[in-house]
C-alpha positions as protocol buffer text, in pm:
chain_id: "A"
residue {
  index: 1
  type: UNK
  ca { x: 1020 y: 142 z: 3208 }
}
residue {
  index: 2
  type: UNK
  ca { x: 660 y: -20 z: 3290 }
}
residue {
  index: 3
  type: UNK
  ca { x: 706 y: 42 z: 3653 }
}
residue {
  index: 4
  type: UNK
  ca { x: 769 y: 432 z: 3598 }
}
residue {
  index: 5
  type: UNK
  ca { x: 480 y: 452 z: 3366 }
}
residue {
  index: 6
  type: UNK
  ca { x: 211 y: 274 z: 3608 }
}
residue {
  index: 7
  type: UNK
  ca { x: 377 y: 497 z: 3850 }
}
residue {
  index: 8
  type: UNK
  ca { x: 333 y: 798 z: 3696 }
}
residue {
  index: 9
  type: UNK
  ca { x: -32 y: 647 z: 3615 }
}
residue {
  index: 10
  type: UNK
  ca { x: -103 y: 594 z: 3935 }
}
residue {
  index: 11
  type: UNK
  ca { x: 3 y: 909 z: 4071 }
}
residue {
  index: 12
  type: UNK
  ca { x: -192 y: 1106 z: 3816 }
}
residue {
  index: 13
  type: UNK
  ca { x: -453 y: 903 z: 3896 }
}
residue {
  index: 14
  type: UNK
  ca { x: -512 y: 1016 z: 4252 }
}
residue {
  index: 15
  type: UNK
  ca { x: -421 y: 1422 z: 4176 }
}
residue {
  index: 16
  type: UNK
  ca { x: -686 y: 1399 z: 3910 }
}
residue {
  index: 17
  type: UNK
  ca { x: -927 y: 1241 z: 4213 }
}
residue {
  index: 18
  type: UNK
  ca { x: -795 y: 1500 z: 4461 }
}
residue {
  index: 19
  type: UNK
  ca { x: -862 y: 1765 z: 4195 }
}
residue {
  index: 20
  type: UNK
  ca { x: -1246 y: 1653 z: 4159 }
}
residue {
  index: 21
  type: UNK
  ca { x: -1328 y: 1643 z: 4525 }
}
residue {
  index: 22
  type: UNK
  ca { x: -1204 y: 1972 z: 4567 }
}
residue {
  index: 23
  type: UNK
  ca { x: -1356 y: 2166 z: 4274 }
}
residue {
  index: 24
  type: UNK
  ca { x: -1686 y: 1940 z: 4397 }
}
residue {
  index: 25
  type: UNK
  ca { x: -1736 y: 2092 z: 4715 }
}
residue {
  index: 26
  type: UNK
  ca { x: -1714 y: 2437 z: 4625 }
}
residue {
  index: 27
  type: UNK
  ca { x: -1678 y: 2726 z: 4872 }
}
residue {
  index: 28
  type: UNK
  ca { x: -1794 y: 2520 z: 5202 }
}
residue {
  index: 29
  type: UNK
  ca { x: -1721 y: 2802 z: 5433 }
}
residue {
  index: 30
  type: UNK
  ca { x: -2014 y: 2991 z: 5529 }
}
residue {
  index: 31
  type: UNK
  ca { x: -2011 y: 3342 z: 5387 }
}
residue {
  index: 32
  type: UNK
  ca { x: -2032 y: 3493 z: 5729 }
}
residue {
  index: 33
  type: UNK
  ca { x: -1730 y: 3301 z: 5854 }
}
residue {
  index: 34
  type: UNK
  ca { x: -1509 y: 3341 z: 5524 }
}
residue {
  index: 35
  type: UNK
  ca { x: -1338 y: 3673 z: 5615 }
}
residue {
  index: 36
  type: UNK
  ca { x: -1275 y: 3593 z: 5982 }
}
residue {
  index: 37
  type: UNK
  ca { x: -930 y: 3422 z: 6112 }
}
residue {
  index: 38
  type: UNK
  ca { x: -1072 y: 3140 z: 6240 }
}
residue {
  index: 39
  type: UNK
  ca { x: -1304 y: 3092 z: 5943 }
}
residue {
  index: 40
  type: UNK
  ca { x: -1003 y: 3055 z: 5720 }
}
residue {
  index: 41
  type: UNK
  ca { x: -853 y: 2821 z: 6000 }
}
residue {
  index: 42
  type: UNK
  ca { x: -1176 y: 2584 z: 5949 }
}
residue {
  index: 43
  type: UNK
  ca { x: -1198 y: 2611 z: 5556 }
}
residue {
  index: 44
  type: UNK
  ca { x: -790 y: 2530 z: 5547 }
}
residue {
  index: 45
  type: UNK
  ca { x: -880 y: 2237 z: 5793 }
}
residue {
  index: 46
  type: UNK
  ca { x: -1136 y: 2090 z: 5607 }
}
residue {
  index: 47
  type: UNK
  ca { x: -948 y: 2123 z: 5285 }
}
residue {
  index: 48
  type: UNK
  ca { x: -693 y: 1932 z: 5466 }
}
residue {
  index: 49
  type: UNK
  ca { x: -931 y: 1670 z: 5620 }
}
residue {
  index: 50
  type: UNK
  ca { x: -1081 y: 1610 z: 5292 }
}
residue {
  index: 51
  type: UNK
  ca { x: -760 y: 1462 z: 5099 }
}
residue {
  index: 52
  type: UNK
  ca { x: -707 y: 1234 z: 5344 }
}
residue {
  index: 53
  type: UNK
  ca { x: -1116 y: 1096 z: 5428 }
}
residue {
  index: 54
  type: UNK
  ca { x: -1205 y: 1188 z: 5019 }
}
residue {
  index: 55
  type: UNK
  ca { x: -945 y: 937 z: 4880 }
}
residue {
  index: 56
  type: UNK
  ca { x: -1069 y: 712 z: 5142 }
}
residue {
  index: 57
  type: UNK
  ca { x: -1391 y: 724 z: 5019 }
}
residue {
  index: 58
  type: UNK
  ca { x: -1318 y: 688 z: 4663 }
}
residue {
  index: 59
  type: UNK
  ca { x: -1162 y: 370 z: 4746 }
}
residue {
  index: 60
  type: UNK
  ca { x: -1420 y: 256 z: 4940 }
}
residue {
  index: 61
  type: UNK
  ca { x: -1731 y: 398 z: 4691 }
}
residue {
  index: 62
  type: UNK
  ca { x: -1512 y: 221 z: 4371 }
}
residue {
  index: 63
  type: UNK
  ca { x: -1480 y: -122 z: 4600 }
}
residue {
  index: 64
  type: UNK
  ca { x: -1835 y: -165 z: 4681 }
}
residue {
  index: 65
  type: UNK
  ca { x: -1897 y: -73 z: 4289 }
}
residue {
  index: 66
  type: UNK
  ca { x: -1689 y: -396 z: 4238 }
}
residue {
  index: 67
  type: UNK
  ca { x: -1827 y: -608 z: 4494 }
}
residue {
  index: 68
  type: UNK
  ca { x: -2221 y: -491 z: 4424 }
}
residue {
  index: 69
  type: UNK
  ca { x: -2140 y: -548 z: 4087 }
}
residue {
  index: 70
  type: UNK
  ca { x: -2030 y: -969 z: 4140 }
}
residue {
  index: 71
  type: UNK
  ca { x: -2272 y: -938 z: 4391 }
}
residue {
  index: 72
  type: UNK
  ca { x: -2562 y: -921 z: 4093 }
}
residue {
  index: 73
  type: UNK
  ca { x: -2365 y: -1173 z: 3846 }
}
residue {
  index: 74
  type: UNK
  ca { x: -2372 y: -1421 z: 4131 }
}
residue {
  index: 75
  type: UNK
  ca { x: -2699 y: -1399 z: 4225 }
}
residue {
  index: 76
  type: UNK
  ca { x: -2818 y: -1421 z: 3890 }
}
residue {
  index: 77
  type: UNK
  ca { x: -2912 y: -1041 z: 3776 }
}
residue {
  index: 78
  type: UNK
  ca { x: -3076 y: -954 z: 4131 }
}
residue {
  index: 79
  type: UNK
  ca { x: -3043 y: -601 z: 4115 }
}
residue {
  index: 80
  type: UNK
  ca { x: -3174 y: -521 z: 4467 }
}
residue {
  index: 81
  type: UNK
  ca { x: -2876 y: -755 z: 4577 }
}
residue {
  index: 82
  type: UNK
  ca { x: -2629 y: -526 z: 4429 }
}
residue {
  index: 83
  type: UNK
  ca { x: -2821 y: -212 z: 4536 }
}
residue {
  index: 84
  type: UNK
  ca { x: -2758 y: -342 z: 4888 }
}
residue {
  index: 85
  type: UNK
  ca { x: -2408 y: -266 z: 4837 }
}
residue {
  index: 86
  type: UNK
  ca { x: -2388 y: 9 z: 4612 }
}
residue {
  index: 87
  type: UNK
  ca { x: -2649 y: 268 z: 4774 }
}
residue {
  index: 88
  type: UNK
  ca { x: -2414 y: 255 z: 5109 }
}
residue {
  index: 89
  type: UNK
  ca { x: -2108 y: 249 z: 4978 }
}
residue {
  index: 90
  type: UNK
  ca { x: -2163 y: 485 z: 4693 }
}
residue {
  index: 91
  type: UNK
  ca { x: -2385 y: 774 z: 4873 }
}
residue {
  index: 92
  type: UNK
  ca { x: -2312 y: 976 z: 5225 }
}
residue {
  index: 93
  type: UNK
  ca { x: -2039 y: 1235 z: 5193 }
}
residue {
  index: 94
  type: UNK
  ca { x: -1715 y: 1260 z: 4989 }
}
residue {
  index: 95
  type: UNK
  ca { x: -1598 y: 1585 z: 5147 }
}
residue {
  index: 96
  type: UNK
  ca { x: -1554 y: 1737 z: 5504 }
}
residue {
  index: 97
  type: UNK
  ca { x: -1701 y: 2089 z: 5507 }
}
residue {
  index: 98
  type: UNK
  ca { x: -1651 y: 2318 z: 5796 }
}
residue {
  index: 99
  type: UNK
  ca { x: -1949 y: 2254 z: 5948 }
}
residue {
  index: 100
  type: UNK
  ca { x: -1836 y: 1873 z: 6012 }
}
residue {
  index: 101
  type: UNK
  ca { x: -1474 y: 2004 z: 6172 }
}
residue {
  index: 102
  type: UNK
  ca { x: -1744 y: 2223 z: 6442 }
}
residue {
  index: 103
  type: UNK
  ca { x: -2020 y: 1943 z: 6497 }
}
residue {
  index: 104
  type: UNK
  ca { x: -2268 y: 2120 z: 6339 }
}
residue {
  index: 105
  type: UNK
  ca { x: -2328 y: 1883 z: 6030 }
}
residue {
  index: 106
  type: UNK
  ca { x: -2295 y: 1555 z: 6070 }
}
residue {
  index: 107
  type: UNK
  ca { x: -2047 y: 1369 z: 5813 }
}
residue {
  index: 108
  type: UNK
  ca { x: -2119 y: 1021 z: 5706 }
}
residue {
  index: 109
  type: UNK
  ca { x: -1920 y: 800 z: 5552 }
}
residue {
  index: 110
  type: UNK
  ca { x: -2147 y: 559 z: 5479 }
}
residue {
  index: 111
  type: UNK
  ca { x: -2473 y: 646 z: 5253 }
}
residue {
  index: 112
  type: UNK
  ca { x: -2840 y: 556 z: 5347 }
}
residue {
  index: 113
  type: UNK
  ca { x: -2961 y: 201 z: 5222 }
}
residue {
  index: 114
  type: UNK
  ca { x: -3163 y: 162 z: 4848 }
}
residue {
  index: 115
  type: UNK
  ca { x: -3492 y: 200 z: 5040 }
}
């Protein structure tokens, strides 16, 4: 009975996640392209793209949370210790837009440093 309920947890867990990165990004066609075939075709591919590479980076933002955050108890409150971690693995981009699918906009996974 614990199993199914940390299942269903678990489970709820990432469509809630999904759910947030998508109403995040908005409408990341560009109005132009939004009424023409292959418009849809990049919206519907980047929508695509995005479960995959936004759960990814979920993982990876919520890990480096965890590790930047025993990074500062270890090293005695040193907060630009744990900034270290954090600012990269917390910033840079959660969701593929269009623009990232044509080259156009570059997509980074990993954020800019605390500096």
């Amino acid at each position: 009975m614990r199993d199914k309920r940390c299942s269903r947890m678990r489970s709820l867990t990432i469509v809630i996640a999904v759910g947030l990165l998508i109403a995040w990004g908005g409408n990341p066609a560009n109005a132009d392209d939004s009424g023409s075939a292959s418009g849809a075709g990049l919206q519907a591919a980047s929508w695509l793209a995005t479960v995959p590479y936004g759960a990814a980076k979920v993982v990876y933002a919520v890990t480096g949370g965890v590790v930047g955050s025993l990074a500062w108890v270890m090293s005695g409150g040193n907060t630009d210790v744990a900034k270290a971690i954090w600012s990269p693995s917390m910033t840079g981009h959660y969701i593929v837009q269009p623009q990232n699918l044509t080259g156009d906009r570059a997509l980074h996974f990993i954020g800019g440093s605390a500096d």
